[in-house]
VEXVEX-290783 format. One line per field, with one value per residue: residue number from 1; z, y, x of N, C-alpha, C in turn. Coordinates in steps of 0.2 Angstrom, whole numbers, always signed. Each point is the difference from the previous one (the first is absolute). Layout:
N
pos: (NUM, ...)
n_up: (Z, ...)
n_north: (Y, ...)
n_east: (X, ...)
ca_up: (Z, ...)
ca_north: (Y, ...)
ca_east: (X, ...)
c_up: (Z, ...)
c_north: (Y, ...)
c_east: (X, ...)
//
This chain:
381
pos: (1, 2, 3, 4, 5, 6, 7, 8, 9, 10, 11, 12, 13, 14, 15, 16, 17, 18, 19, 20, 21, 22, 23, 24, 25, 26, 27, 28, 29, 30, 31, 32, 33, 34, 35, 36, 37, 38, 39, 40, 41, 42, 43, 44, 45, 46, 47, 48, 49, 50, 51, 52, 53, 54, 55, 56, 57, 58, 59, 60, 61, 62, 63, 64, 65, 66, 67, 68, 69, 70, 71, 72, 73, 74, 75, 76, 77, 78, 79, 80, 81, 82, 83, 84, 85, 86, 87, 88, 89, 90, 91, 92, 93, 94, 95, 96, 97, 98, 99, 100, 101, 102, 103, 104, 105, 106, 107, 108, 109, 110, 111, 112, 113, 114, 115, 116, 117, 118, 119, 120, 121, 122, 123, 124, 125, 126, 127, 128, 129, 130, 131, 132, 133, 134, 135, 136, 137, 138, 139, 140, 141, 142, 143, 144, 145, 146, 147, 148, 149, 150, 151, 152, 153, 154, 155, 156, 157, 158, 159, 160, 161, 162, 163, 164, 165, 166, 167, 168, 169, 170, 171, 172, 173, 174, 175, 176, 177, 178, 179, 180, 181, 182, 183, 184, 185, 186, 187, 188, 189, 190, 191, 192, 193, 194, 195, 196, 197, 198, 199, 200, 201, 202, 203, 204, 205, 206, 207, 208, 209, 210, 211, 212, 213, 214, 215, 216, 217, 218, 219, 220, 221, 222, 223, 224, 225, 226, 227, 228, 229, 230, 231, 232, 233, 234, 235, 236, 237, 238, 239, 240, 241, 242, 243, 244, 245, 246, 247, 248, 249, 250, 251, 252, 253, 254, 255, 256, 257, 258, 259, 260, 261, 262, 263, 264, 265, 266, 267, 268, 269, 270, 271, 272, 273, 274, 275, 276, 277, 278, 279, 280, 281, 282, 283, 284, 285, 286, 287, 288, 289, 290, 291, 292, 293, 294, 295, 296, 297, 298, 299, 300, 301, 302, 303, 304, 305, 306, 307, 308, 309, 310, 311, 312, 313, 314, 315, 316, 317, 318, 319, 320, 321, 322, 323, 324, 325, 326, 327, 328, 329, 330, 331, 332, 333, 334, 335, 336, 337, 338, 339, 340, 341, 342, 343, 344, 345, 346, 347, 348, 349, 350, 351, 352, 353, 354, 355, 356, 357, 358, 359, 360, 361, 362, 363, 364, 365, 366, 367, 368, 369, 370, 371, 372, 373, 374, 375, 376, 377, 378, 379, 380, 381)
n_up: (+103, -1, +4, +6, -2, +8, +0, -3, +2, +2, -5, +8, -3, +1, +2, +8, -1, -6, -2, -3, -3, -4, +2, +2, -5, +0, -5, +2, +3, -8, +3, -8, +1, -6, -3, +1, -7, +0, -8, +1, +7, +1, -1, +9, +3, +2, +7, -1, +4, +2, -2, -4, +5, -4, +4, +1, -7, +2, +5, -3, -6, +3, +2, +4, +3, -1, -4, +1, -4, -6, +1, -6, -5, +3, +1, +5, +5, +3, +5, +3, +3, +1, -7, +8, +1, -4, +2, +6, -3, -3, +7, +0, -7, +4, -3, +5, +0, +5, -1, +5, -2, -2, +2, -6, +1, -5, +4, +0, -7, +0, +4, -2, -4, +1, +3, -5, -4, +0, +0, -3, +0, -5, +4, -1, -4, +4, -6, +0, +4, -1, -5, +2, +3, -5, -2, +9, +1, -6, +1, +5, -1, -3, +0, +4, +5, +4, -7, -1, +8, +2, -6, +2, +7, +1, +4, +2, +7, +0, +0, +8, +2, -3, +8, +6, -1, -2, +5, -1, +0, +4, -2, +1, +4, +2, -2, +6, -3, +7, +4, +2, -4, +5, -3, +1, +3, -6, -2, +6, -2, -7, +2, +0, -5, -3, +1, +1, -5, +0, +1, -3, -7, -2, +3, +1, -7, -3, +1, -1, +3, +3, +0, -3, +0, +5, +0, +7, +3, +2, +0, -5, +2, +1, -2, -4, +3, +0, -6, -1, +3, -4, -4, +0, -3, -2, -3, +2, +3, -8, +2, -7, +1, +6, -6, -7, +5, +0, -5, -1, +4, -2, -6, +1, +4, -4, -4, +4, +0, -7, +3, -4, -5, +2, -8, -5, +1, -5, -4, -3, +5, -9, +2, -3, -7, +2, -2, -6, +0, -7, -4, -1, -5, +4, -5, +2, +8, -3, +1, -7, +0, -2, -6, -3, +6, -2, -8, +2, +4, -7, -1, +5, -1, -4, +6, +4, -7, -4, +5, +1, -6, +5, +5, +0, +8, -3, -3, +8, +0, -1, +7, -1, -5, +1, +5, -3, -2, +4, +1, -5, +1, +8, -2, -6, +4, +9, -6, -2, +6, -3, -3, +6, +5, -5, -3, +6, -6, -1, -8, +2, +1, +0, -4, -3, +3, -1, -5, +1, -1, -4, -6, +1, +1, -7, +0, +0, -3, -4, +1, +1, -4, -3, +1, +2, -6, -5, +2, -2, -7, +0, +7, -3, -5)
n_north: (+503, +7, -4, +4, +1, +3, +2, -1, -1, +0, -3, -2, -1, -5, +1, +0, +3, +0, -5, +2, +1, -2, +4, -2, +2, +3, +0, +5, +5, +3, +4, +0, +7, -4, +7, -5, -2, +1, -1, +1, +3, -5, -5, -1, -4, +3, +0, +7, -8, +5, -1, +6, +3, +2, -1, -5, +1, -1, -4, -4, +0, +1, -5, +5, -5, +3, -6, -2, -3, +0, -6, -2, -4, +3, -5, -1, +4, -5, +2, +1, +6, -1, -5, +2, +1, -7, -4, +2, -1, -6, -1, +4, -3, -4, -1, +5, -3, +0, -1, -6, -3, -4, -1, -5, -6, -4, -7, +3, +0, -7, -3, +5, -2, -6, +1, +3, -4, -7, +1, +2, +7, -1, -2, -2, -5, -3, +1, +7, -1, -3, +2, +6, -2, -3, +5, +2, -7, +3, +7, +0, -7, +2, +4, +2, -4, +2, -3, -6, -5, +2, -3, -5, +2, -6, -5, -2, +0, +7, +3, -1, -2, +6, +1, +0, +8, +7, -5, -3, +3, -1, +2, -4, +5, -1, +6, +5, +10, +2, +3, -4, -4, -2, -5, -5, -7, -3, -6, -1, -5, +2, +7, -3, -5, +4, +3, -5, -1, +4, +0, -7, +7, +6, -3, +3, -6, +6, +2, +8, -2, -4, +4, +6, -4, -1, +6, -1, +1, +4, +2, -1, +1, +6, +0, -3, +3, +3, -2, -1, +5, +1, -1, +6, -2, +2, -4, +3, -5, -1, +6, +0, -2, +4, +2, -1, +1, +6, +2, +0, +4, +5, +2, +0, +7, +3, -2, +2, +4, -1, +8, +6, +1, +5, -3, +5, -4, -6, -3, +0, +5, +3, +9, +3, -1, +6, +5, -3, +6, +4, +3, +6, -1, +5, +0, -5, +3, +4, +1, +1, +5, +0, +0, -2, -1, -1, +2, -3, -5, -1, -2, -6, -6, +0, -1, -1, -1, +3, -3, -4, -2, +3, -2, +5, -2, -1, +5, +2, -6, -2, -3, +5, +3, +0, +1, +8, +0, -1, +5, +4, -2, -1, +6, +4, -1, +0, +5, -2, -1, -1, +6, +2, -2, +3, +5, -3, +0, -9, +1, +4, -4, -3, +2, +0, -4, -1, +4, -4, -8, +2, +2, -6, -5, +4, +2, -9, +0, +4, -2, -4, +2, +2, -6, -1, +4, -6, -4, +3, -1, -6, +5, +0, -2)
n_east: (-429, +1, +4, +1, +6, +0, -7, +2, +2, -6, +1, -2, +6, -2, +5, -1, -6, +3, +4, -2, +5, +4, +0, -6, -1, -2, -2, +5, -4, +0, +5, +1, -4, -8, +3, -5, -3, -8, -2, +5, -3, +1, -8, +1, +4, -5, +5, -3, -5, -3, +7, -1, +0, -5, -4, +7, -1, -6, +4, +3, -3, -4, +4, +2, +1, +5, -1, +2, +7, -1, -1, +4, -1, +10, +3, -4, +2, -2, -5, +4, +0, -6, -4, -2, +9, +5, -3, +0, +8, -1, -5, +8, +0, +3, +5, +4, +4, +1, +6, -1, +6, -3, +4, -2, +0, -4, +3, +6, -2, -1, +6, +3, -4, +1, +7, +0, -2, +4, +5, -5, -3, -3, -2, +6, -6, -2, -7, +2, -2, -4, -3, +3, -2, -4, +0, +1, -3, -5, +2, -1, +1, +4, -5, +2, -3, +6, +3, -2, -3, +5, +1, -4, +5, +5, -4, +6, -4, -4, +7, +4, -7, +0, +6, -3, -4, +5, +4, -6, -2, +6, +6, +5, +2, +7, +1, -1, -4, +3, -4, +5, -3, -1, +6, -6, +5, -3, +4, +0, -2, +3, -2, -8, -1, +2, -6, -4, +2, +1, -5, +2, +2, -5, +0, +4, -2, +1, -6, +3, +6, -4, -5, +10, +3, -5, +0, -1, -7, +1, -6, +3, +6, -3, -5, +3, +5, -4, -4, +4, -3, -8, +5, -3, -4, +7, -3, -5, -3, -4, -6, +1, +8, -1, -5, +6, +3, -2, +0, +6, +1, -3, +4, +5, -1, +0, +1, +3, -7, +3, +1, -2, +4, -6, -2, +5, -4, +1, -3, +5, -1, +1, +5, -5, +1, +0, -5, +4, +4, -4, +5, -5, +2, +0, +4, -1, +0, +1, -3, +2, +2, -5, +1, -6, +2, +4, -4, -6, +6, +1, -5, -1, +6, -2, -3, +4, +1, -6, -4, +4, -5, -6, +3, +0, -1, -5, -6, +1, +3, +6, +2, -3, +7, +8, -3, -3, +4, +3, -3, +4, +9, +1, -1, +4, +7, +0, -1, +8, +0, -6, -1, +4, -4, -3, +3, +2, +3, -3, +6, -5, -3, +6, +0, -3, +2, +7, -4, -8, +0, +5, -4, -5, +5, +2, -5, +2, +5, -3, -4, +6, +4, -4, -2, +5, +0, -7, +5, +5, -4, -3, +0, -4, +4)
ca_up: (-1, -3, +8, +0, -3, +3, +1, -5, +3, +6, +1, +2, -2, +3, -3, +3, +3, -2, -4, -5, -6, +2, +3, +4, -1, -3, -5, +1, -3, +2, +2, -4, -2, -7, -5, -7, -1, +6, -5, -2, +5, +0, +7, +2, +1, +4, +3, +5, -4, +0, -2, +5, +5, -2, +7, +2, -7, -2, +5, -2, -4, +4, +5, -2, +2, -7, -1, +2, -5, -2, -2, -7, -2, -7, -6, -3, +0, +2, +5, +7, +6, -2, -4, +2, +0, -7, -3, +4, -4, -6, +0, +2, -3, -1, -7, +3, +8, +4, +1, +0, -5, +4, -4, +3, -3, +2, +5, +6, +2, +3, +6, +1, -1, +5, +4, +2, +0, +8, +3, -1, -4, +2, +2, -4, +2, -1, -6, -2, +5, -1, -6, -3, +4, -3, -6, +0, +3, -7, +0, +5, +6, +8, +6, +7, +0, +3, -2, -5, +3, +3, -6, -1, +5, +2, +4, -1, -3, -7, -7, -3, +0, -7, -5, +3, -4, -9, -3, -7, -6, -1, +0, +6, +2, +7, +4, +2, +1, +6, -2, +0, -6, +0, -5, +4, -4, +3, +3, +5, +2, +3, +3, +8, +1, +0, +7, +5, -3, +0, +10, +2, +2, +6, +7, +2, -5, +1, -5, -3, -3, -2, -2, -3, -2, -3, -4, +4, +5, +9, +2, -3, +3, +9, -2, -1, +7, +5, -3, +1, +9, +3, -4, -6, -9, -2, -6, +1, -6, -3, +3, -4, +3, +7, -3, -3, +5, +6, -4, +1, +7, +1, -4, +4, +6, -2, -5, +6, +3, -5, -4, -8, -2, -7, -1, -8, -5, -6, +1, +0, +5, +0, -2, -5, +0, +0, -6, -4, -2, -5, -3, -7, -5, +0, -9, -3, +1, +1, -7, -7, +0, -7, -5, +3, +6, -1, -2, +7, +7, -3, -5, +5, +6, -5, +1, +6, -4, -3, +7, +1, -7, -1, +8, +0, +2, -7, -9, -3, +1, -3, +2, +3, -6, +0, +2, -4, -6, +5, +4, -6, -6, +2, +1, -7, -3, +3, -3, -4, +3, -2, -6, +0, +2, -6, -4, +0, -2, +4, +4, +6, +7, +5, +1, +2, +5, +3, +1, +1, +7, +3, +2, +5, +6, +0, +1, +8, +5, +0, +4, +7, +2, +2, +7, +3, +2, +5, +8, +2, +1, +3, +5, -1, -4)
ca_north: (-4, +5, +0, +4, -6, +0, -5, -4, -8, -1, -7, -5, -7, -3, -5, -5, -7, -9, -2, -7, +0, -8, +4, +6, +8, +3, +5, +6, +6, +6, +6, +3, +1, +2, +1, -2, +2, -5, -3, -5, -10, -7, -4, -7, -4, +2, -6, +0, -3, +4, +6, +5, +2, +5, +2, +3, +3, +6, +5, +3, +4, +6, +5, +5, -1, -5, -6, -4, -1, -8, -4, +0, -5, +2, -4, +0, +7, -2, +3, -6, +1, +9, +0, +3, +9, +6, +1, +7, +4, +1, +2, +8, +2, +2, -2, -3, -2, -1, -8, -4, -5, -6, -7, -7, -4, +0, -2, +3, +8, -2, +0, +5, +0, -2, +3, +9, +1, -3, +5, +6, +0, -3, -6, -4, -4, -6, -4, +2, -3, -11, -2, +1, -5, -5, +3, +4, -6, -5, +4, -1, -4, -2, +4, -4, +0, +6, +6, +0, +5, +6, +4, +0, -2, -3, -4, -5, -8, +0, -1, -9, -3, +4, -4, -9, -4, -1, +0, -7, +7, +5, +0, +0, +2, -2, +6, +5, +2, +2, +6, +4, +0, -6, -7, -3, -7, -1, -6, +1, -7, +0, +6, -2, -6, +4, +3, -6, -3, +6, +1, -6, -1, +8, +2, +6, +6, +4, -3, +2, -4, -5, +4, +0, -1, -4, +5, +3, +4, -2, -2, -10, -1, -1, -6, -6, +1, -2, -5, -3, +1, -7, -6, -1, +1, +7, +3, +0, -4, +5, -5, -5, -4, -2, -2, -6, -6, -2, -1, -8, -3, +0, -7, -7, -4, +0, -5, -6, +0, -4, +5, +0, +5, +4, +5, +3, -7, -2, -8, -3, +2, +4, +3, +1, +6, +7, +3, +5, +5, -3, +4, -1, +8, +6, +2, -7, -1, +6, -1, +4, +6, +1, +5, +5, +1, -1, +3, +3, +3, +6, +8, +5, +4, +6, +8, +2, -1, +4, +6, +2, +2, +6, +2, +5, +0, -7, -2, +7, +0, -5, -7, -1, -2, -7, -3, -1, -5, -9, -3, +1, -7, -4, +3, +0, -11, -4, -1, -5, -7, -6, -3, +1, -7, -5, +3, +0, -5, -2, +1, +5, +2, -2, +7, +7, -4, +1, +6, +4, -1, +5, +7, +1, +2, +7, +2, -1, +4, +8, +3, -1, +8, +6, -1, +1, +7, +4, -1, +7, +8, -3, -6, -3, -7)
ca_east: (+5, +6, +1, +9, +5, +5, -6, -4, +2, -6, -5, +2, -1, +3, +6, +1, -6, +0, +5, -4, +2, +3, +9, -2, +2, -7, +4, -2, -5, +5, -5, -1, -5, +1, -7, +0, -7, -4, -3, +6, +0, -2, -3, +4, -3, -2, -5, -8, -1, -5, +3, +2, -5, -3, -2, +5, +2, -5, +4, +8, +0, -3, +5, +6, +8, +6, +1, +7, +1, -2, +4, +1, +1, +1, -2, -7, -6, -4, -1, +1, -4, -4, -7, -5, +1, -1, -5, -3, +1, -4, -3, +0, +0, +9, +2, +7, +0, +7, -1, +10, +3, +3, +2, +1, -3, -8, -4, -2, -8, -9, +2, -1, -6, -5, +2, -2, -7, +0, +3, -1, -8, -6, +1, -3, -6, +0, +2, +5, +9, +1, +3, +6, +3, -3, +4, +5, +1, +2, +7, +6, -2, +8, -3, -2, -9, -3, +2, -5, -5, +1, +0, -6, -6, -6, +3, +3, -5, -3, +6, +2, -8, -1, +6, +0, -6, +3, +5, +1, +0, +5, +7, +1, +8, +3, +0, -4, +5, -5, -3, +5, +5, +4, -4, +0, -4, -5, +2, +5, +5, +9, +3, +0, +5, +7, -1, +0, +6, +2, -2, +0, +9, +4, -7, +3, -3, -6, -4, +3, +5, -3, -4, +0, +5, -6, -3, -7, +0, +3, -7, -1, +6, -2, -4, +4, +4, -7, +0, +8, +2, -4, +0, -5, +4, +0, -3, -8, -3, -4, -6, -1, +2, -3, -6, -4, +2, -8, -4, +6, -2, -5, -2, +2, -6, -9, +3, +2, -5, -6, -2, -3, +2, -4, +2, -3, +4, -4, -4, +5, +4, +4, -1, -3, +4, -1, -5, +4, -3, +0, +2, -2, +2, -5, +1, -1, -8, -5, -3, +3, -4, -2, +3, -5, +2, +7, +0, -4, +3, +5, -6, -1, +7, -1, -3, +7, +8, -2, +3, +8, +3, +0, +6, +5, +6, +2, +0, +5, +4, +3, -1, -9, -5, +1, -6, -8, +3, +1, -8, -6, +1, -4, -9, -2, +0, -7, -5, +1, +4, -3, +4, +6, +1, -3, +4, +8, +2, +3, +6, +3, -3, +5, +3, -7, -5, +6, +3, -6, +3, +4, -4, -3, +2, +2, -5, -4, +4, +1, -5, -1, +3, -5, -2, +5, +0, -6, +1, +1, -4, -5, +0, -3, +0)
c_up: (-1, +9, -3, -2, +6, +5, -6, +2, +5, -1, +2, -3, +4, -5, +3, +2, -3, -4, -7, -4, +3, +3, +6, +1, -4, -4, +4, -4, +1, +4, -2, -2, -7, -1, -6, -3, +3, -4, -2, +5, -4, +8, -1, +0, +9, +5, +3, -9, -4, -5, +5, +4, -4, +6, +2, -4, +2, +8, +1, -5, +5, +5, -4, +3, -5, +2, +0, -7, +0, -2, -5, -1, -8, -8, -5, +1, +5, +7, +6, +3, +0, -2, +3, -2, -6, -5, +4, -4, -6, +0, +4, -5, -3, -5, +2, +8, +2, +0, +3, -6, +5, -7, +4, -4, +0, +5, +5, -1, +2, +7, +2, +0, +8, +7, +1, +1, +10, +4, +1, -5, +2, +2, -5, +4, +4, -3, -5, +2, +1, -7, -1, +5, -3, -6, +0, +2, -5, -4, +3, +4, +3, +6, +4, +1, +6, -4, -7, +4, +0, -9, -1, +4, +1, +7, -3, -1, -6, -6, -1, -2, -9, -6, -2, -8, -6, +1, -6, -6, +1, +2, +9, +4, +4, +5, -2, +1, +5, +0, +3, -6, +1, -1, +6, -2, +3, +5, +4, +3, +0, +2, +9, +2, +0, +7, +5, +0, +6, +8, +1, +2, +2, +6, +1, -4, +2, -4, -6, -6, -5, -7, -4, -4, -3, -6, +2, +4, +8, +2, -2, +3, +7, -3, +1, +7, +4, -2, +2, +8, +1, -4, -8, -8, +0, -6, +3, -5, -1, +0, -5, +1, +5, -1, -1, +4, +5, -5, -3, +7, +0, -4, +2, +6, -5, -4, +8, +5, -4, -5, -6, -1, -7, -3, -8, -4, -4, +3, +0, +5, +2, -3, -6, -3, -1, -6, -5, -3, -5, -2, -5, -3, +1, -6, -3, -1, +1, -7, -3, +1, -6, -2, +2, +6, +2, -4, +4, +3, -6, -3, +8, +1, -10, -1, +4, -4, -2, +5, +0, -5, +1, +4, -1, +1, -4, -4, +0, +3, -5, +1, +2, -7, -3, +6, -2, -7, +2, +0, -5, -4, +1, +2, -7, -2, +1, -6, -5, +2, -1, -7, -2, +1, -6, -3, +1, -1, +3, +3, +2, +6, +6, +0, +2, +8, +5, +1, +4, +10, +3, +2, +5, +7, +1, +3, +9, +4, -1, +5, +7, +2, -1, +6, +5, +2, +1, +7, +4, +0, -1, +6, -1, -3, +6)
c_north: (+3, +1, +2, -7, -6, -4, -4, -10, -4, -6, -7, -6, -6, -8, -5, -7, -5, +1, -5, -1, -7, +3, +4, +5, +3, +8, +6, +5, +6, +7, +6, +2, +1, +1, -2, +2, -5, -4, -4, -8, -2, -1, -5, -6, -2, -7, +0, -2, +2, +9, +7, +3, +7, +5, +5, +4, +8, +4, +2, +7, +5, +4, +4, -2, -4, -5, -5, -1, -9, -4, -4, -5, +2, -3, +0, +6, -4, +2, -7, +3, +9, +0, +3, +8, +2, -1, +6, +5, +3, +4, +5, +3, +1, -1, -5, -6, -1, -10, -2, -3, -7, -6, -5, -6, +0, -1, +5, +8, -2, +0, +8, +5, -1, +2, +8, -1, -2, +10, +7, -1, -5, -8, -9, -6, -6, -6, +3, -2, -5, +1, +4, -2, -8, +2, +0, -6, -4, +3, +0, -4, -1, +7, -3, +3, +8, +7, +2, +5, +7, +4, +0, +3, -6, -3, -4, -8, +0, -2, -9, +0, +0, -7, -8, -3, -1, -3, -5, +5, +6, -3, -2, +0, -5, +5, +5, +5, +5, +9, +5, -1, -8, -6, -4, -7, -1, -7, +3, -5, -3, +3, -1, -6, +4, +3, -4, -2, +7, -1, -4, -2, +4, +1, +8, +8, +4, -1, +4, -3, -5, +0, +2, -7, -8, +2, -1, +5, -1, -3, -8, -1, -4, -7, -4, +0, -5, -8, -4, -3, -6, -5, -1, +3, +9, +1, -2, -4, +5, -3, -3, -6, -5, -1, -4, -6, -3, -5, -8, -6, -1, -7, -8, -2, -1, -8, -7, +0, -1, +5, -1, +8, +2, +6, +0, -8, +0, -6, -5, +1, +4, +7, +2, +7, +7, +0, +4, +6, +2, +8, +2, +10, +2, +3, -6, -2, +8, +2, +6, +7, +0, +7, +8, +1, +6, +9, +7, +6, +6, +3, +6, +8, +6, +6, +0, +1, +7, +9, +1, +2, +9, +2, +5, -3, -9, +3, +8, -3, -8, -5, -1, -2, -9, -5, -1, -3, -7, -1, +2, -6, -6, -2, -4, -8, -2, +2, -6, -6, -6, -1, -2, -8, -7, +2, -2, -9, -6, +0, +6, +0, -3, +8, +5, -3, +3, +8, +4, +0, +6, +6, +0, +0, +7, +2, +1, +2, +7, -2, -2, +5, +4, -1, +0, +8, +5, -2, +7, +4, +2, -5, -3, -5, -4)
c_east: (+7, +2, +9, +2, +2, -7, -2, +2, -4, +1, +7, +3, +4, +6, +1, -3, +1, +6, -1, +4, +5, +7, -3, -2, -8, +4, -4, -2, +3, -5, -1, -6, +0, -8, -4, -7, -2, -1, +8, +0, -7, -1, +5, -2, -3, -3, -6, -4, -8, +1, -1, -7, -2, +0, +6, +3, -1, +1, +5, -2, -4, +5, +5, +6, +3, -1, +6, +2, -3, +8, -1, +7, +3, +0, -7, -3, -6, -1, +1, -3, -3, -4, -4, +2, -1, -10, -2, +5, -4, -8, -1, +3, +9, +2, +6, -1, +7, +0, +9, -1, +0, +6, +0, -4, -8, -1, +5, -2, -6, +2, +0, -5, -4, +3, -3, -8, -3, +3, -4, -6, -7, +2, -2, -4, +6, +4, +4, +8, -1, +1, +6, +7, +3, +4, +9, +4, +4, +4, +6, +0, +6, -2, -3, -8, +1, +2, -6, -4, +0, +0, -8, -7, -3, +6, +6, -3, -3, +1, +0, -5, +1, +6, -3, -6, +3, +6, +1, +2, +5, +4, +2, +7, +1, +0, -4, +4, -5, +1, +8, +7, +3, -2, +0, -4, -6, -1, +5, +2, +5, +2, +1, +6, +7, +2, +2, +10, +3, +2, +3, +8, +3, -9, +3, +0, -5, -9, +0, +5, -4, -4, +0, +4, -7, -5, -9, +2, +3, -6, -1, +6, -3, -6, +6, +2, -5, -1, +6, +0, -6, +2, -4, +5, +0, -6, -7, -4, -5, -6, -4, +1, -3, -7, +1, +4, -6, -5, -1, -1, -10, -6, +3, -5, -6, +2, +1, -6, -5, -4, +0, +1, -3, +5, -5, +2, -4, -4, +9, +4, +5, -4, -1, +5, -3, -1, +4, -5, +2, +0, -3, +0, -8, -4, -4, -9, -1, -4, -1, -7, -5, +2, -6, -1, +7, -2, -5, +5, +5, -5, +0, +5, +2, -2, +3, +4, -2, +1, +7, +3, +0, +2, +6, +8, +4, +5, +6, +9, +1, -2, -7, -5, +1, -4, -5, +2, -2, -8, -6, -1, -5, -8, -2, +0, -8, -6, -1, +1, -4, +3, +8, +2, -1, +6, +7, +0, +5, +6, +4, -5, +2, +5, -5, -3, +7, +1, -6, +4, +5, -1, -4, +5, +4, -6, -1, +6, +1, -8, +2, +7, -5, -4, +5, -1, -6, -2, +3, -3, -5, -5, -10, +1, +2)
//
């Protein structure tokens, strides 16, 4: 990892392939190589949905070629793109790893995130790129479906398909921003109409002139041009449209030939309404742990508190003893906790109910930063 100053820069990043942000612009990565301890990142938010390849872990760490720097997420310390190198760091025993800073908002570190991953290293799934695609849809939807593709790897058809299913549930633009930075409407019916107007007063203009002054393409210019010359409406009716016309036509003949149109009715003739779905708190019906259960799962986890009671690298430094503190306390309560529950008097068990709650989510969130971190350094977990 200790590469001359003047090599230390390997890893390709790219700033161009999409423009998410609502100006266009995708927050740039500096080229600054930094050293930091491997135990200071945090896992990202990662779009391979299977998390990281072991397989791959254990071959990165066997080879002896420096490994590119990882990409990091200054704010948070969180890994955008590399889980596979720095955990092969950890399981070469580094301490240190080379990493870029990236700045910018959440959604555009998931976006980034899913571009390098798409760019380079292990290939993500499939279903890695339809869901983060699905993601990057409901984060940036003024992107247009080939810029999306191209950050996702997937098709442009793919993307619209992805848009076409969620749009009841996402935010919806007028405009599109396309994979060269440019805002573009997504109705282009007055523009066409503008167009038409255009040709109509100066024919001599160029499809340029028009174009821009229409704010489309020369390529719809020329459309319209053509459209105008057979007579037909600069704006292309939309095959929804042209659907549900045939479909109109289609019923009149059936309806004037005596036909009968089946359909989802009732006995009254009319549609039956759709089945409400019914909300219910998960908390509500799960049923209450018995206390001698509940005591079971902490007589066991005592003998574990008791071992790290005897843990060197604990009990010889400061903050390691304020943890066996933390977990002795807690070993010792579970011996009294049937009687503890009879004992707290009625008007404070709206308080002792309000603070047990707190701790515990203290709790459930220091174990999911230690797991956060025995993901590093740990690649069997």
């Amino acid at each position: 990892m200790n590469q001359p100053e003047g090599q230390r820069v390997q890893l390709s990043i790219r700033s161009e392939a999409v423009k998410p942000s609502q100006d266009g612009q995708l927050p740039r990565i500096g080229n600054e190589v930094v050293s930091v301890p491997v135990l200071s990142l945090r896992a990202g938010d990662s779009p391979r949905l299977n998390g990281e390849d072991k397989a791959h872990i254990a071959q990165l760490a066997d080879t002896e070629t420096p490994l590119p720097p990882i990409l990091v997420d200054r704010r948070t310390m969180r890994v955008i793109d590399g889980m596979h190198r720095l955990m092969a760091a950890s399981l070469r025993g580094k301490d240190m790893i080379d990493v870029i800073f990236f700045d910018g908002t959440e959604a555009d570190v998931f976006l980034r995130a899913v571009q390098e991953n798409v760019a380079h290293g292990l290939p993500l799934s499939q279903a890695d790129r339809r869901a983060a695609a699905e993601r990057i849809i409901a984060s940036h939807p003024h992107m247009s479906d080939r810029a999306i593709g191209q950050a996702s790897g997937l098709a442009a058809r793919a993307v619209a398909s992805i848009r076409k299913r969620s749009s009841e549930h996402l935010p919806q633009s007028n405009a599109r921003v396309g994979r060269d930075g440019r805002v573009r409407p997504l109705d282009s019916g007055d523009a066409r109409r503008r167009a038409a107007e255009l040709l109509t007063q100066q024919p001599e203009a160029s499809l340029r002139e028009v174009a821009r002054a229409a704010g489309i393409s020369p390529a719809t210019v020329l459309d319209v041009r053509k459209r105008l010359a057979r007579g037909d409406s600069p704006v292309p009716e939309r095959p929804a449209a042209r659907k549900r016309r045939s479909g109109s036509v289609a019923a009149r003949n059936d309806n004037a030939a005596g036909g009968v149109t089946v359909g989802h009715v009732g006995d009254g003739g009319e549609v039956p309404p759709a089945p409400q779905l019914v909300s219910v708190d998960a908390a509500a019906v799960r049923p209450a742990v018995p206390l001698q259960r509940l005591r079971a799962v902490l007589d066991d986890s005592r003998g574990v508190v008791e071992k790290l009671m005897r843990d060197p690298s604990l009990r010889n430094n400061e903050q390691g003893k304020v943890v066996l503190r933390m977990l002795h306390s807690n070993a010792a309560g579970s011996e009294n906790l049937a009687s503890v529950v009879t004992a707290v008097p009625s008007h404070c068990v709206t308080t002792v109910v309000l603070l047990a709650r707190q701790y515990a989510q203290m709790w459930q969130e220091l174990a999911q930063e230690l797991d956060r971190r025995a993901r590093i350094v740990d690649v069997n977990i």
